[in-house]
MARGUVO-874014 format. One line per 5 residues: number of its first residue (from 1); their letters; for each residue x, y, z of C-alpha. Coordinates in nm, 3 decimals. Layout:
BEGIN
NUM	a	X,Y,Z  ...
//
This chain:
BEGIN
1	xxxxx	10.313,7.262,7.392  10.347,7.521,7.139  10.241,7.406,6.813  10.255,7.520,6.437  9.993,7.521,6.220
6	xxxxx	10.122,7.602,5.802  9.855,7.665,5.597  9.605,7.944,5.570  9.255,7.812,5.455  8.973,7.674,5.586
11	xxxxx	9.079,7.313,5.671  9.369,7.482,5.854  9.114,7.650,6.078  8.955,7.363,6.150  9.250,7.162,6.293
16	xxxxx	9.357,7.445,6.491  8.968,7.441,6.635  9.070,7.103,6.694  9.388,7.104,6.873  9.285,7.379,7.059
21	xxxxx	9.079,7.153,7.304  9.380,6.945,7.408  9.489,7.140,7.730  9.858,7.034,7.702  9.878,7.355,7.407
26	xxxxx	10.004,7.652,7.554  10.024,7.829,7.234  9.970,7.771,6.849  10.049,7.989,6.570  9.948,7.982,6.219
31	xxxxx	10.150,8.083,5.890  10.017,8.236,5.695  9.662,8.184,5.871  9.396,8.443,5.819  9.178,8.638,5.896
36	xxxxx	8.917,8.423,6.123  9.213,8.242,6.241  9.359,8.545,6.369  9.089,8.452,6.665  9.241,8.134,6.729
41	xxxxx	9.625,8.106,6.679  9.861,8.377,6.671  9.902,8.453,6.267  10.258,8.514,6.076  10.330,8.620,5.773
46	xxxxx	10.549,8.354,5.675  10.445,8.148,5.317  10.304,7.844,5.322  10.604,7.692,5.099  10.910,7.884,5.255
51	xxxxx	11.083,7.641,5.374  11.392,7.867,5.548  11.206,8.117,5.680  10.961,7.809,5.845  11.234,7.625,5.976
56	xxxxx	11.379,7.934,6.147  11.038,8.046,6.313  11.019,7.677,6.450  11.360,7.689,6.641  11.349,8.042,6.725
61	xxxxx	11.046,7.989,6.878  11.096,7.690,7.050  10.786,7.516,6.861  10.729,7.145,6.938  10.489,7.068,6.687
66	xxxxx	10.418,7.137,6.340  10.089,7.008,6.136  10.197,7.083,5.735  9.791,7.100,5.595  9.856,7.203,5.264
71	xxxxx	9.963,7.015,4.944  10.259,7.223,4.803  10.423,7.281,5.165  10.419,6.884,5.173  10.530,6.850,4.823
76	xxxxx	10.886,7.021,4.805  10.959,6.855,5.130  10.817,7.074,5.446  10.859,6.780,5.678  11.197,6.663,5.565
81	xxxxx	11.302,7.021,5.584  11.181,7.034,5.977  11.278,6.685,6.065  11.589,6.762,5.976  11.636,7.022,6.224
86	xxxxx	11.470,6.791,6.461  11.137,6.965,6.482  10.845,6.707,6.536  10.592,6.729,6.277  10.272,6.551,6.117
91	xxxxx	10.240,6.478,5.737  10.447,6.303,5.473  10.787,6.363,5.347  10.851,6.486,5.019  10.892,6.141,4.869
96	xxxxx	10.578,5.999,4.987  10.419,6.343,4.875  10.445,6.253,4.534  10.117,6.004,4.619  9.927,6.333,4.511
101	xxxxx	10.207,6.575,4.351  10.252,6.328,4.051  9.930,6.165,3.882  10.148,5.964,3.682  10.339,5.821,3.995
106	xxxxx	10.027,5.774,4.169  9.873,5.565,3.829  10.109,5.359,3.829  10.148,5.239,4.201  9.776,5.142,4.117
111	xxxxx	9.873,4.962,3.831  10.187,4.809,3.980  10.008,4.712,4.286  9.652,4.599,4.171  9.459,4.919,4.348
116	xxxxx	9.121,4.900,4.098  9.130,5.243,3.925  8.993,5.396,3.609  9.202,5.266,3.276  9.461,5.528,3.187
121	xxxxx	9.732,5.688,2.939  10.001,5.898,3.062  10.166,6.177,2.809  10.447,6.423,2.823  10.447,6.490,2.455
126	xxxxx	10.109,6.672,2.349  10.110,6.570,1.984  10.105,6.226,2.047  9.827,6.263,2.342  9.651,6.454,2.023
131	xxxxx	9.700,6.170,1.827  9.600,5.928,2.107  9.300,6.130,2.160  9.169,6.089,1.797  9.184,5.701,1.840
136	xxxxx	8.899,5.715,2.115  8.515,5.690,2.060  8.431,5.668,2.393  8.339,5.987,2.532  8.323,6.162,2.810
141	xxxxx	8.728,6.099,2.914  8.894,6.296,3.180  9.229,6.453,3.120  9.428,6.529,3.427  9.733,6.791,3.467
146	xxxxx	10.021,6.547,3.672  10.133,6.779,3.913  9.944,6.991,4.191  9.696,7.263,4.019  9.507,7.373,4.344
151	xxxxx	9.213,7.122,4.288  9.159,7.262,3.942  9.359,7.020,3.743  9.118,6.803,3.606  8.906,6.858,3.252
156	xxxxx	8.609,6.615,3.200  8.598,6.593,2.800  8.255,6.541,2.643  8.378,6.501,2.340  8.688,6.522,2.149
161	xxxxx	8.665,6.874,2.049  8.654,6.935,2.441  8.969,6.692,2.457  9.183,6.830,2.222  9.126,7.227,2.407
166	xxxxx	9.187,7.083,2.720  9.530,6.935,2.595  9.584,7.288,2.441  9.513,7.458,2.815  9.712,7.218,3.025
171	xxxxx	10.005,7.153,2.745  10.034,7.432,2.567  9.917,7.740,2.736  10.081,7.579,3.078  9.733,7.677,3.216
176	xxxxx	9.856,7.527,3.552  10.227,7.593,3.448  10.460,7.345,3.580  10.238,7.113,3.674  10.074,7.024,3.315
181	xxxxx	10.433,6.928,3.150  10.282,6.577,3.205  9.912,6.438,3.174  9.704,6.149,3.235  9.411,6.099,3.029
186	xxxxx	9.211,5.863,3.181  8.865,5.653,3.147  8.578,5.808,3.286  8.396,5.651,3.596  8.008,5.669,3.654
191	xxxxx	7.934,5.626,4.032  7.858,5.770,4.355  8.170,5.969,4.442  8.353,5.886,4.833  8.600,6.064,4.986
196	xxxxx	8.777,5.873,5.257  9.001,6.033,5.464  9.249,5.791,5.677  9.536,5.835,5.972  9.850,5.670,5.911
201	xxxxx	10.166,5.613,6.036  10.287,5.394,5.764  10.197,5.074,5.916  9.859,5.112,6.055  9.572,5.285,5.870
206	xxxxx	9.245,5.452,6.058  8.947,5.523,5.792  8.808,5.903,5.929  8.425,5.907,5.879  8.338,5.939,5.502
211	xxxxx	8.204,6.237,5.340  8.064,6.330,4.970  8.240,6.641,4.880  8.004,6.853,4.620  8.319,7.004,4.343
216	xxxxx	8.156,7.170,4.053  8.031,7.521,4.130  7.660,7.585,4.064  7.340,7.370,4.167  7.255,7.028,3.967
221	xxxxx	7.665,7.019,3.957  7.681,7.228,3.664  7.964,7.456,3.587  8.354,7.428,3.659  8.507,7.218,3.888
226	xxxxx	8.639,7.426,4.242  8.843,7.295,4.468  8.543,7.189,4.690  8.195,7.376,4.739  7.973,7.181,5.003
231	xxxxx	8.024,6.825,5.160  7.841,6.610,5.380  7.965,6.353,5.643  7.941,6.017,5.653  7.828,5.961,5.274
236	xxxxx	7.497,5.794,5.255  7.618,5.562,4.955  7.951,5.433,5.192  7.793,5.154,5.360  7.960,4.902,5.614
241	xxxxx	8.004,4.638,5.308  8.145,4.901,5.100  8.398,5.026,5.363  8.493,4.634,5.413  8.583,4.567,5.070
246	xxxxx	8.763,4.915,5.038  8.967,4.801,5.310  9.075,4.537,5.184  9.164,4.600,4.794  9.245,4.942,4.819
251	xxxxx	9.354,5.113,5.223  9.570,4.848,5.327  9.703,4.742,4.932  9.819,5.172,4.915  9.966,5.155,5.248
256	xxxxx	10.216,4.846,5.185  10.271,4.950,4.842  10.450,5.261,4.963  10.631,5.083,5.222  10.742,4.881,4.896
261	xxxxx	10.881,5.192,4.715  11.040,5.266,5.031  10.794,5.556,5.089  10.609,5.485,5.328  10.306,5.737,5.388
266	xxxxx	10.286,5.922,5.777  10.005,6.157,5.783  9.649,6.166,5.670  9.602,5.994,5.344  9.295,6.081,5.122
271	xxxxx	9.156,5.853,4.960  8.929,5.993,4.649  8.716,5.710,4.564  8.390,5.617,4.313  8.172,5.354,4.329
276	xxxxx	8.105,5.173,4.033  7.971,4.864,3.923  8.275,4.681,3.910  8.345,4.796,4.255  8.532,5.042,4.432
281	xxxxx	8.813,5.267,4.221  9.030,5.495,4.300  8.970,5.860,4.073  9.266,6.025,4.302  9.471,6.023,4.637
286	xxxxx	9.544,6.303,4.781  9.881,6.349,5.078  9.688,6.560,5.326  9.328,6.670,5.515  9.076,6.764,5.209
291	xxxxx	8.928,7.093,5.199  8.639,7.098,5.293  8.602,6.798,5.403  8.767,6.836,5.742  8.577,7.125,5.826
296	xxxxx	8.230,6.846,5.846  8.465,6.571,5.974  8.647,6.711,6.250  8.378,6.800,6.496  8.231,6.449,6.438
301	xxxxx	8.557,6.327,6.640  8.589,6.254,6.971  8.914,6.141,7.044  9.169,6.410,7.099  9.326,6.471,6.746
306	xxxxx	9.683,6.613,6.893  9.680,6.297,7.038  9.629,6.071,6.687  9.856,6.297,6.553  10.111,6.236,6.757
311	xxxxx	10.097,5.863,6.748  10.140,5.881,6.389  10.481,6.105,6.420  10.560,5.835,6.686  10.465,5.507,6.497
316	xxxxx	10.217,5.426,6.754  9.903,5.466,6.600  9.830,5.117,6.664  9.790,5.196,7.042  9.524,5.469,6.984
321	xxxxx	9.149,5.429,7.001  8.960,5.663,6.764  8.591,5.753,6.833  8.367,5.952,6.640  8.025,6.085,6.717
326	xxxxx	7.674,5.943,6.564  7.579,6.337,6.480  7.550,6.388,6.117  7.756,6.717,5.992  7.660,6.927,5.650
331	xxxxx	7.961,7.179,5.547  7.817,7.451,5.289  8.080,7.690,5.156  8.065,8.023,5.088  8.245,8.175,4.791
336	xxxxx	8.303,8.479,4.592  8.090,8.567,4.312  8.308,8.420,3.975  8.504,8.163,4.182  8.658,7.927,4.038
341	xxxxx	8.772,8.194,3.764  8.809,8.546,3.807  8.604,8.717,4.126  8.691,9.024,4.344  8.797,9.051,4.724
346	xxxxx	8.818,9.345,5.013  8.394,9.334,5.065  8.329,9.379,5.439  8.130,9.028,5.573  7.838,9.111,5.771
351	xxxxx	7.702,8.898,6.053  7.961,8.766,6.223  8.063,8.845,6.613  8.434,8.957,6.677  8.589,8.583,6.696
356	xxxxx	8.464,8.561,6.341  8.168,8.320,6.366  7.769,8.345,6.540  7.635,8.261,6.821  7.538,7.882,6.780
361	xxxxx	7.706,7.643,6.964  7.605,7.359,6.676  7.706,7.590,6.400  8.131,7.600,6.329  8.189,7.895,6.084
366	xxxxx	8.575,7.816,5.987  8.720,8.101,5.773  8.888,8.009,5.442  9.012,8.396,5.283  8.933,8.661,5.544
371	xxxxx	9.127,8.914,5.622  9.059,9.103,5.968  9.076,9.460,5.970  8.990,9.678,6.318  8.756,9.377,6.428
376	xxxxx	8.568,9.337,6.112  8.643,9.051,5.818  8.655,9.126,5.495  8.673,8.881,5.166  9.017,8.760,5.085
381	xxxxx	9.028,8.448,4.830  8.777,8.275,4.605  8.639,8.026,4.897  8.550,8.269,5.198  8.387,8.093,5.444
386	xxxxx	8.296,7.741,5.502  7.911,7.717,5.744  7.914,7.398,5.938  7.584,7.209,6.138  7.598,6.887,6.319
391	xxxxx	7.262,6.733,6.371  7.106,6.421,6.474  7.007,6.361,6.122  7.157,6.481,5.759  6.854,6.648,5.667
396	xxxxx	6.872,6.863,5.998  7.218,6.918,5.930  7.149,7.029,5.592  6.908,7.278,5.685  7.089,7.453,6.010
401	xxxxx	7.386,7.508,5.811  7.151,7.693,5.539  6.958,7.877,5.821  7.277,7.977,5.951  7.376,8.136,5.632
406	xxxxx	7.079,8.390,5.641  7.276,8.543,5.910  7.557,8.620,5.648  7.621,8.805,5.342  7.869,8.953,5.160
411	xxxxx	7.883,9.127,4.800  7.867,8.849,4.559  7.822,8.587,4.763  7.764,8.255,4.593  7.676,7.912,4.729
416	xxxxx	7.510,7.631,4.617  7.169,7.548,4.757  7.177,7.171,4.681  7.470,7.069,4.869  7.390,6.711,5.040
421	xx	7.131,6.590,4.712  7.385,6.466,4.479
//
């Protein structure tokens, strides 16, 4: 099989680490890819959202496969654009998509439906979300751009000073351009936070192990939120009663509510989750594999992923058996110096062998913006590199994946050292 991966980050690397076992692949390439990629797939330098110049590759190349990662690929309609030319592919169409491209679509399917989420507002008019705003007392509140802003979307207000700017950045100053024209401002939830990450083809849904994903950028989760700094798999807090009732009010209620729109989601479904006292909400879904979460969840599973994959293209994901190991798996990422806001790239990255990673067989190093030059990788985006550990336990996990990182450095690298305590 030759198989196409679209994306270029480091969840991307990790399915293609993935797929890469199954020994029916012949040949996979990656566009955009990167850097460490580059080691693993053959990279071209086609973007993530052109949809023409993707298509093309895929019949001129005879591709049989194509895994859309990414959220704006999947958003202006990827997948229809390769079904259509008959090219097999994994993720959601465009119209299912909109499950994570529109807050306000995805609000109101909750409320529609009964899926327990956070009380909301939604506004396309920013005077009267000012004016809405000035009605509250209850403080913090989270105000949420509707469309896709790269993980970055989403202002937790302290107070209503803090409120009113972040209507001003998202509204006015189009911070996140297109995607602020609408906004959800929406009651804040106090809770562990759960990500759950599920296969579906529509019909039947697969929980993935679950993870605690670690967003805001310094220790003691201080400072902006990023689109993902650290996680751990499974999450300590997501117990077997917690998963049970999850199942049951909000999986398998999301699933036949988009069969009910006549949208029913294929793909992996992310399910963004916190765990209040009232129960189980949902703060977000999201249409695709998080990032990073798949690079601790993926080498937890056993079964051959191609293989789920494909069931899920074929509406036979019913007649798959998914197992996952008992190791415990600790993801630590490391970023550029300033990231999420402004930080610099080209610095050569020191310590790793010419496939891009170390020699560890229970450490994964899965490149998120490298660039390879002449056999040596060099910083190219704001998240660099994401360091990996399975372990028997968290707490060994934990502490490989930091040992590992002694081995590497960079100019202005920054990570945080308390990834897996909150």
């Amino acid at each position: 099989m030759k198989i196409l991966v679209i994306g270029s980050g480091g969840r991307e690397h990790a399915i293609i680490k993935a797929i890469k076992k199954n020994k029916r692949v012949t040949q996979i390439f990656a566009a955009p890819g990167n850097g460490g990629i580059s080691a693993d797939a053959q990279c071209v330098p086609i973007k993530a959202t052109d949809k023409e110049a993707m298509t093309d590759f895929a019949l001129k190349n005879s591709i049989d496969y194509v895994i859309v990662a990414p959220d704006d690929p999947l958003s202006i309609g990827m997948v229809d654009a390769l079904e259509e030319k008959g090219i097999r592919c994994f993720g959601p169409n465009m119209k299912a998509a909109r499950i994570e491209s529109s807050k306000v679509f995805s609000k109101n399917l909750m409320k529609k439906y009964g899926i327990p989420t956070a009380e909301y507002e939604t506004f396309s008019d920013p005077q009267k979300a000012i004016e809405y705003l000035n009605t509250k007392s209850d403080f913090p509140t989270v105000i949420k751009a509707d469309g896709l802003a790269l993980g970055k979307g989403v202002i937790i207000a302290e107070n209503l000073q803090q409120a009113l700017d972040a209507i001003n950045t998202i509204m006015c100053e189009k911070k996140f351009g297109g995607s602020g024209a609408s906004i959800v401002i929406e009651e804040f939830l106090t809770g562990p936070e759960v990500t759950v990450l599920s296969f579906t083809d529509g019909k039947t849904l697969y929980p993935m192990i679950s993870s605690m994903d670690h967003k805001r950028a310094f220790d003691g989760n201080k400072g902006p939120n990023t689109g993902g700094i650290g996680v751990i798999a499974p999450n300590p807090h997501y117990t077997e009663e917690i998963a049970n009732i999850c199942e049951k009010t909000i999986f398998i209620p999301t699933i036949r509510a988009m069969q009910e729109e006549n949208c029913p989601f294929k793909g992996c479904l992310y399910f963004g989750l916190m765990l209040t006292e009232q129960g189980p909400k949902v703060i977000e879904y999201n249409c695709r594999f998080g990032d990073p979460e798949t690079q601790a969840i993926l080498p937890l599973l056993e079964t051959d992923l191609l293989e789920i994959m494909e069931a899920v293209t074929d509406n036979k994901l019913a007649d798959i058996k998914i197992k996952w190991s008992n190791k415990k798996s600790s993801c630590v990422v490391l970023a550029s110096g300033g990231y999420p806001d402004s930080y610099k790239t080209g610095f050569v990255i020191n310590g790793l062998n010419k496939e891009g990673s170390i020699n560890n067989d229970n450490i994964y190093i899965y490149h998120a913006g490298t660039e390879n030059k002449d056999g040596s990788f060099f910083t190219k985006g704001g998240r660099v590199l994401g360091v990996t550990a399975l372990a028997s336990t968290l707490d060994s996990a934990i502490t490989d994946a930091y040992s590992a990182i002694q081995i590497i450095s960079f100019e202005g690298m920054h990570y945080r050292k308390d990834i897996g305590k909150y």
